[in-house]
C-alpha positions in Angstrom: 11.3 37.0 -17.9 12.3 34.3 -15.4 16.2 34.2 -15.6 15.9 30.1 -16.0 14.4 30.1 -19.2 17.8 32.0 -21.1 19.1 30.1 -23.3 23.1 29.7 -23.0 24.1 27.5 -25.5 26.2 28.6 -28.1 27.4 26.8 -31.3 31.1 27.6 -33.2 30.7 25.7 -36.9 30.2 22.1 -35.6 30.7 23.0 -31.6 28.0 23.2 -29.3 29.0 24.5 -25.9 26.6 24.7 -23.0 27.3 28.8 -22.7 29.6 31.0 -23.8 31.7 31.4 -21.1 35.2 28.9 -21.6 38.9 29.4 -19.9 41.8 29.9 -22.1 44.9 28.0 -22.3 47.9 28.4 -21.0 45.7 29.9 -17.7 44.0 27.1 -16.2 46.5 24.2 -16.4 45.3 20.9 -16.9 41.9 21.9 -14.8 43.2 19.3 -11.8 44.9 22.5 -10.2 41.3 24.7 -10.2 38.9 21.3 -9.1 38.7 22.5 -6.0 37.9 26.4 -6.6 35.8 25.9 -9.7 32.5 24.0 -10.7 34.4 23.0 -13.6 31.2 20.8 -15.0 29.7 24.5 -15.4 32.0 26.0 -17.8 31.1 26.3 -21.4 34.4 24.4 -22.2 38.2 23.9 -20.9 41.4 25.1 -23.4 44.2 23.0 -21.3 47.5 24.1 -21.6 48.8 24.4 -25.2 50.8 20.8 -26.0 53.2 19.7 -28.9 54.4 17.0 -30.6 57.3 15.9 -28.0 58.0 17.7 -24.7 59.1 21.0 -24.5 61.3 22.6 -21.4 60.4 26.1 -22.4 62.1 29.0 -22.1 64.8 30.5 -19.5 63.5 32.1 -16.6 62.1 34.5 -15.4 59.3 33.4 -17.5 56.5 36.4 -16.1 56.9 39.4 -15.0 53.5 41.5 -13.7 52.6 45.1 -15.3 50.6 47.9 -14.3 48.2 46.5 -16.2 48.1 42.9 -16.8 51.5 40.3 -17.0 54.3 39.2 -19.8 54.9 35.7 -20.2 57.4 34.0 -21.9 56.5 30.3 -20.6 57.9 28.9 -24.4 55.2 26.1 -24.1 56.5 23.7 -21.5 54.7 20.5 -21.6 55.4 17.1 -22.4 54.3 16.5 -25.0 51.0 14.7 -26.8 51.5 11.3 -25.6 52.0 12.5 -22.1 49.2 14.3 -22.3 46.8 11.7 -23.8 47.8 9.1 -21.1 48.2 11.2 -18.0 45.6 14.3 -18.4 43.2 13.8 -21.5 41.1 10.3 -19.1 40.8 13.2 -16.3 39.7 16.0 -18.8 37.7 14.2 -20.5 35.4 13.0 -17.7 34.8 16.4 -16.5 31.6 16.8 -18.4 32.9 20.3 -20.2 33.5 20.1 -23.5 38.0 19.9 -24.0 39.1 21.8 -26.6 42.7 20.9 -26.9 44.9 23.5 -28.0 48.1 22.2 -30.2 51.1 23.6 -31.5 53.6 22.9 -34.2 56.5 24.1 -35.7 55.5 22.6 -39.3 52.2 22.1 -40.9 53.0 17.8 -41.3 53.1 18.3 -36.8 50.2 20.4 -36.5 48.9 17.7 -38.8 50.6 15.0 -37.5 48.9 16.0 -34.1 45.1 16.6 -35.3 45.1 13.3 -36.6 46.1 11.4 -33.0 43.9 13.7 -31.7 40.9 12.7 -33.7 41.2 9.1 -32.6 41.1 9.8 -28.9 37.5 9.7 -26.8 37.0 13.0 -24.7 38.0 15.6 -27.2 35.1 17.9 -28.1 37.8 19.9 -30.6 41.2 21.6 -31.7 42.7 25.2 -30.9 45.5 25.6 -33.3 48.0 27.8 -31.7 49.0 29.7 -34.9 50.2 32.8 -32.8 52.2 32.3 -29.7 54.7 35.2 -29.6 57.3 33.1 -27.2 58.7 30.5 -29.4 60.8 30.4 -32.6 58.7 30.6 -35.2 55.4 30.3 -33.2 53.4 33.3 -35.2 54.4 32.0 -39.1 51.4 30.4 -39.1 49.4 33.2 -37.9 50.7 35.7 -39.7 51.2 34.3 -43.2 47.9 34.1 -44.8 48.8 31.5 -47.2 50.6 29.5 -44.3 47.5 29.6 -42.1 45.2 28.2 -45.0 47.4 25.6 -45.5 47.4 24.2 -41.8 43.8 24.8 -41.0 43.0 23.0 -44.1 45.4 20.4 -43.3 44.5 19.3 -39.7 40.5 19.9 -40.9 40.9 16.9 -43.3 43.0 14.6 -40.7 40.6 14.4 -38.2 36.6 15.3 -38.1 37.3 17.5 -34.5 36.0 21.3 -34.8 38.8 23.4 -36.2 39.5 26.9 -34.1 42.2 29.0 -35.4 43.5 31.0 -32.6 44.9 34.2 -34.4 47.6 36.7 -32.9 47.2 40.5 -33.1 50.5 40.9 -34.0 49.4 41.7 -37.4 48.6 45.0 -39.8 45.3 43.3 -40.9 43.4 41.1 -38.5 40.4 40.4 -41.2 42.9 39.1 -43.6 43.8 36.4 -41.2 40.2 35.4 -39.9 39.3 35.1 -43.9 42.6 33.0 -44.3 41.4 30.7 -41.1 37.7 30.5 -42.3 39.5 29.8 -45.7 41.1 26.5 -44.9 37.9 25.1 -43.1 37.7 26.6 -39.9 35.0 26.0 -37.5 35.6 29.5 -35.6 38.8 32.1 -34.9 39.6 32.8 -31.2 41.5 36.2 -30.8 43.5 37.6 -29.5 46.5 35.8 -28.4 49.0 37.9 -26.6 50.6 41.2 -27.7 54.5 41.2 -28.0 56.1 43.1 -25.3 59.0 43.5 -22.9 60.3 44.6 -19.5 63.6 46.0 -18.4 65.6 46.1 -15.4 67.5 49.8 -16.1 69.8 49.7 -13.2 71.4 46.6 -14.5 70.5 46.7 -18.0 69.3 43.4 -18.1 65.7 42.5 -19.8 63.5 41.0 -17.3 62.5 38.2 -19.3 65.1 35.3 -20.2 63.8 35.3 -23.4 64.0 39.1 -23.8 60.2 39.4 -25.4 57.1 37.9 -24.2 53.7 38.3 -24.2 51.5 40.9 -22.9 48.3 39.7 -21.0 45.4 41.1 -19.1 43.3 44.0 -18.8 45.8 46.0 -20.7 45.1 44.3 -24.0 41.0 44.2 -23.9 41.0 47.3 -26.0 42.8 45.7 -28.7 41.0 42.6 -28.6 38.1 44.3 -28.5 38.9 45.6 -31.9 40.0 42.8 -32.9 36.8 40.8 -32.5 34.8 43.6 -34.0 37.1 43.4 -36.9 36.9 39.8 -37.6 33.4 39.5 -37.0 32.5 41.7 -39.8 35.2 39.8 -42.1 34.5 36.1 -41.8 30.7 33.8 -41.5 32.1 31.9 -39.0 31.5 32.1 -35.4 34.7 34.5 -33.0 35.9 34.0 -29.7 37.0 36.6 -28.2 39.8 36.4 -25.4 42.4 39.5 -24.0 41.8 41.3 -20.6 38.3 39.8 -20.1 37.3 40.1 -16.0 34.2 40.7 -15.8 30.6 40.3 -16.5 30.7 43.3 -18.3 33.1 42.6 -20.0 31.9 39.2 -21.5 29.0 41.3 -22.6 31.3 44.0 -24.7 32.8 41.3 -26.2 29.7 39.6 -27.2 27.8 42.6 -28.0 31.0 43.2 -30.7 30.6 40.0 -32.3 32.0 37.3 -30.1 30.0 34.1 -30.1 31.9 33.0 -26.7 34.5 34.0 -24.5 38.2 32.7 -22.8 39.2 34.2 -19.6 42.4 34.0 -19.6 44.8 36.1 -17.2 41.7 36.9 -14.2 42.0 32.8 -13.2 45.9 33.7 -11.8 44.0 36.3 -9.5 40.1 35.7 -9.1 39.9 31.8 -9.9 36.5 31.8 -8.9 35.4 35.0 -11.9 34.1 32.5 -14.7 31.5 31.4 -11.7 30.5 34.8 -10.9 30.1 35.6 -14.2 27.8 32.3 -15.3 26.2 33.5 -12.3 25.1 37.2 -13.5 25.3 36.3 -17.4 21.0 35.3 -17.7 20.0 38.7 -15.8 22.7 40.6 -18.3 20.9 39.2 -21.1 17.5 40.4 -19.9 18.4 43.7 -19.3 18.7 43.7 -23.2 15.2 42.2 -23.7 16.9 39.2 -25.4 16.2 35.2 -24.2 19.3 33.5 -26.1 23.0 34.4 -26.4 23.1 34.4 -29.7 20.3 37.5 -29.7 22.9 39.6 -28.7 26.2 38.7 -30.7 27.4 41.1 -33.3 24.6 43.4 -32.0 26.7 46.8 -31.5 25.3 49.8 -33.2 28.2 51.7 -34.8 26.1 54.0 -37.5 28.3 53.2 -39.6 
């Protein structure tokens, strides 16, 4: 089977992406910094970095602090805020030719709403992330972690604007299917899990945490386990469409993750080190998807045998 004639598209609810393969936020900055490393046209779609309703200095440093196995952050979700980012990065994003979904984050459901609805009015948005889970801010999981709570805001910013609605969901949870069906609930286009897991590093000679804000987030290959889990848990909960994120680096990877349920895919941590991996894999991804005698993306997902 020629490897040109696999089909790559993918659709989440009312999304259609060119393939599977997106970057997450929080990893790829507003995409300016990566022009020159990556095709961006050839990504399956950009997650710039998470914004709120006014600016945000974030969190004392030190704000990472690399593992044996992947980083913590505790970035606290500097930005500055969505009228900066509709006037100085949305006119560049948005003539990329990648599909932007913009990833927002609120500390009540009227700004989460507040936010989908400015959103919804502006040309170059393809659709929403809600951040429901980061682990680094006061309050930042409530939404994620409340069932009721997440109803309530996915509902709410799908009847402000008519973007695509993805809940991104933490794992910092006893029952991620409880939270997918919550998400898919209130209107939700797709889930993306996982975000980070909560962690910490500590500096025993002065007994001093390593992170200003004591806790951050754990990222990187250390977490694909659970995220893997994750994805195959949510997937057999909800109708809608799962993007799986956490520790993905590789072609194989993408293809674990896919096989388990995932629709699509965010790298995430691998663009700090290997910029260049989402072309590599978009490179290998058609001949991956031969090897399983399939011709479309979507011939694969949710394909794992369990025998169960």
């Amino acid at each position: 089977m020629p490897v040109a004639s696999i089909q790559l598209d993918v659709t989440l609810g009312r999304l259609r992406l060119p393939n599977p393969i997106l970057v997450a936020s929080g990893t790829f900055g507003y995409a300016r910094e990566m022009e020159s490393l990556v095709d961006l046209t050839r990504l399956g779609g950009i997650v710039p970095k998470t914004i709120t309703q006014e600016p945000r200095a974030g969190n004392a440093p030190w704000r990472t602090v690399e593992t044996s196995a992947g980083m913590l952050n505790s970035i606290g979700l500097d930005n500055d805020g969505i009228e900066a980012f509709i006037a100085h990065h949305l006119p560049y994003l948005g003539g990329l030719g990648s599909p932007v979904i913009v990833s927002i984050a609120g500390r009540t459901v009227d700004e989460f709403v507040g936010m989908a609805r400015r959103l919804g009015g502006c040309p170059g948005v393809a659709a929403l992330e809600l951040n429901i889970s980061c682990p680094n801010v006061s309050g930042g999981v409530d939404f994620g972690t409340n069932p009721e709570m997440c109803t309530k805001v996915v509902a709410g910013c799908r009847a402000a604007c008519e973007l695509p609605i993805l809940a991104k969901l933490t794992p910092n949870v006893t029952n991620i299917p409880v939270m997918a069906q919550a998400a898919e609930q209130g209107g939700a286009d797709a889930v993306s899990l996982i975000n980070t897991c909560l962690g910490m590093a500590v500096d025993w000679r002065r007994r001093q945490p390593l992170l200003g804000n004591v806790l951050g987030g754990l990222s990187g290959p250390a977490i694909k386990p659970i995220a893997l889990r994750a994805v195959y848990q949510a997937a057999n909960a909800v109708e809608i469409p799962v993007v799986g994120i956490g520790g993905i680096a590789t072609l194989d990877d993408v293809m674990e993750f896919l096989i388990a349920g995932a629709s699509a895919v965010q790298l995430g941590t691998a663009n700090f080190y290997d910029p260049q991996v989402s072309m590599r894999i978009l490179d290998g991804l058609p001949e991956a998807i031969i090897q399983l005698g399939a011709e479309r993306v979507q011939d694969i997902v949710g394909t794992l045998e369990t025998n169960r």
